[in-house]
Phi, psi and omega in degrees: 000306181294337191257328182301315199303285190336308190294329171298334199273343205253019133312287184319303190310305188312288202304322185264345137305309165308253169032304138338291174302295139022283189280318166308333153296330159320283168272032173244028219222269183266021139327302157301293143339336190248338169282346176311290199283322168303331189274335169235043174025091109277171201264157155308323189268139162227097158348298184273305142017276180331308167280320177284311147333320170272341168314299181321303174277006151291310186316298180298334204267337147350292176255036167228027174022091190218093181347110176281353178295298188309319188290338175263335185260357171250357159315314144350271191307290199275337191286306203309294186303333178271356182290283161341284198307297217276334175319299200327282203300314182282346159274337179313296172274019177280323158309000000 
């Protein structure tokens, strides 16, 4: 019992360091997308862009029968910090 636990946990450990990785590639991506856009003034926020993403990652986490609730509120959660980066970088180049 205890040697089965250990494997899920070190499955659990593996999946949330990618998971880590993932997201650092994300945002360093859209970092670049938020100096993009601070450099020919776009709004930091694009609405609509924001909806059809999140429409998409419902869609996915549907067939990968993955709460979609779950899936929008942590979708949610990273647009709001990359909205913040891309505010940062257009005051950044604003000096």
């Amino acid at each position: 019992m205890d040697d089965q636990l250990s494997r899920y946990r070190q499955s659990i450990d593996n999946i949330d360091a990618a998971l880590v990785y993932m997201l650092a590639e994300r945002f360093k991506v859209t970092k670049a997308v938020g100096e993009l856009k601070a450099t020919i003034d776009l709004p930091a926020a694009d609405p609509d862009r924001e909806a059809r993403q999140i429409e998409r990652l419902r869609n996915l986490a549907r067939e990968a029968n993955l709460d979609p609730e779950f899936s929008e509120k942590f979708l949610r959660f990273i647009i709001e910090e990359v909205i913040r980066h891309h505010q940062q970088a257009k005051q950044d180049s604003a000096v």
